[in-house]
C-alpha positions in Angstrom: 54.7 105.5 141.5 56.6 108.1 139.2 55.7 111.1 141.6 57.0 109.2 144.7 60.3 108.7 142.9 60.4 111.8 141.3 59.5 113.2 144.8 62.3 111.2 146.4 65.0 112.0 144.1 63.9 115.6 144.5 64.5 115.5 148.3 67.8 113.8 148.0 68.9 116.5 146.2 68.0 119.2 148.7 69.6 117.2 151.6 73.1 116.8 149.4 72.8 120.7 148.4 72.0 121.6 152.7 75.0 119.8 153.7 77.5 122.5 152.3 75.4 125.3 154.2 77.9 126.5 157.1 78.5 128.9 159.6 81.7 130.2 159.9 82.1 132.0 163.0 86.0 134.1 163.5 87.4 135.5 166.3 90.7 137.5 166.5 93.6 136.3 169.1 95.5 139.0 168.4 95.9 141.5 170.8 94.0 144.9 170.6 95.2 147.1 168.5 96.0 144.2 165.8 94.1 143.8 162.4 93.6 141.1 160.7 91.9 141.8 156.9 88.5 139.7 156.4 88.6 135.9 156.0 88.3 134.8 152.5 87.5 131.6 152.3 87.9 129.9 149.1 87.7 126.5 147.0 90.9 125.0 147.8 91.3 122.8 144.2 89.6 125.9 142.1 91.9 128.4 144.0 95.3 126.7 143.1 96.3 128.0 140.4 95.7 131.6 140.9 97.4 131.4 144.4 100.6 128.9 143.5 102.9 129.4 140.8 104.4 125.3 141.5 105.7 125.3 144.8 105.8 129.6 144.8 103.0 132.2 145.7 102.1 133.3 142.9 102.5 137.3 142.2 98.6 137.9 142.9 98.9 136.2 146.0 102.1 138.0 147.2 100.3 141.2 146.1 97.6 140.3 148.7 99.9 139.7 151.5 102.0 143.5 150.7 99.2 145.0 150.1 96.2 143.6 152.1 93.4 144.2 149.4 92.1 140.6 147.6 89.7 141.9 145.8 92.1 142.2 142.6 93.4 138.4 143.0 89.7 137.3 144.0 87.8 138.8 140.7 90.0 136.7 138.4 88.8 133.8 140.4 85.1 134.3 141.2 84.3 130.7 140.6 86.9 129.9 143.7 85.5 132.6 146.3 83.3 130.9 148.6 82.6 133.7 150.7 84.1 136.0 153.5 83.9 136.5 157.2 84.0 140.2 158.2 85.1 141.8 161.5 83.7 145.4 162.2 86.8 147.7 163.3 89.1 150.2 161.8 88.7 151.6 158.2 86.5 150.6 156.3 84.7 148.8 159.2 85.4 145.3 157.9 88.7 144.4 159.6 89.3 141.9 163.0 90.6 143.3 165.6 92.3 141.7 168.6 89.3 139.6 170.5 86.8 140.6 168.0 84.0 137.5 166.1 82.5 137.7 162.8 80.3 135.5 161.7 78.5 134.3 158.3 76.5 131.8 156.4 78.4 130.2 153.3 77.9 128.0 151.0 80.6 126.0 150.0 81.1 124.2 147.0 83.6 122.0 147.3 85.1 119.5 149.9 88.4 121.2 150.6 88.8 125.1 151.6 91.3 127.1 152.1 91.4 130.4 154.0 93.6 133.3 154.0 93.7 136.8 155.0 95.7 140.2 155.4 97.5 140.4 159.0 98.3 144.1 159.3 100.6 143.8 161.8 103.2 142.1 159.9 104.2 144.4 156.2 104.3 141.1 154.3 102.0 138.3 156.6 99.4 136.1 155.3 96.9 133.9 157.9 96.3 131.2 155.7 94.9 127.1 155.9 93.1 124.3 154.5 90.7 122.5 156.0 88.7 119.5 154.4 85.1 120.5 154.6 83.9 116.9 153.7 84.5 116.2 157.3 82.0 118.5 158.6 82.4 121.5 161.0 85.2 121.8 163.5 87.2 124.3 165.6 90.7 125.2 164.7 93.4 127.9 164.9 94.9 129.5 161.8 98.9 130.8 161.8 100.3 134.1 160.4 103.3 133.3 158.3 105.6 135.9 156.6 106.1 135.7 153.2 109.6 136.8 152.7 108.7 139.9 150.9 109.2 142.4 153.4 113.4 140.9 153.2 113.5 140.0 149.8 113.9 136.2 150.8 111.1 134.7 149.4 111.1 132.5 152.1 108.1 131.5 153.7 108.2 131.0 157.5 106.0 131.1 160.8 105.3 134.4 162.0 102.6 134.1 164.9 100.6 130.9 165.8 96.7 131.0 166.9 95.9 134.4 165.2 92.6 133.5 164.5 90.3 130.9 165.7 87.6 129.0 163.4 84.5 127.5 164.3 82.6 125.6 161.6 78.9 124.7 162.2 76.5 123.3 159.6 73.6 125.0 159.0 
């Protein structure tokens, strides 16, 4: 009887541990020509604090969206990084560009993610959202928002809708 317990309690474990194994599949609406950086997709709760200073973006994040490199911001966070989705064009062959998918397997260890990425055609944009993984997969369109930077506002405001289309499939 212990066995067939033990052996029941095992497999509820592997089923609980297979439902956060996704696919995240990302294609580029931009046009051609336009990169977007790879899609870091993160845990939203764990991620918080290293993105958001209070209401602000934090300096590491504002980095990310001058610059266009997260892998700074992302080492002091490794327990947030989920994973990434990369594209295959420009230097160093990891980019989006316009009409171009990626796709990878993740594992993701929370209920709520958040995405963000580089979009080089803006000097200070961010594609960046949240969706709540507990939900399951789904298909959905992430924005391009200026960060103010680029005009010393600070302000945060829409710069492009649909840049990038997500489709979440569990694996």
């Amino acid at each position: 009887m212990k066995t067939i317990a033990l052996a029941a309690a095992v497999a509820g474990l592997g089923t609980a541990a297979a439902a956060n194994d996704f696919n995240f599949t990302v294609t580029s609406m931009m046009a051609e020509g336009d990169w977007i950086a790879p899609l870091v997709i993160l845990d939203a709760a764990a991620a918080q604090d290293t993105l958001f200073d209070g209401s602000e973006m934090s300096e590491a994040f504002k980095l990310v969206a001058t610059d266009g490199d997260p892998r700074p911001m992302n080492g002091t966070m490794p327990e947030a990084v989920a994973g990434l989705v990369y594209g295959t064009a420009g230097p160093p062959g990891v980019m989006f560009e316009g009409g171009e998918t990626g796709s990878q397997d993740i594992f993701v260890p929370s209920t709520t993610i958040r995405f963000f990425a580089k979009d080089e055609s803006c000097a200070d944009c961010i594609v960046s959202g949240v969706w709540d993984i507990a939900m399951g997969g789904g298909e959905f369109m992430l924005h391009s928002y200026s960060t103010g930077q680029a005009d010393g506002s600070g302000n945060i405001t829409l710069a492009r809708e649909d840049v990038l289309k997500v489709v979440i499939t569990q694996n």
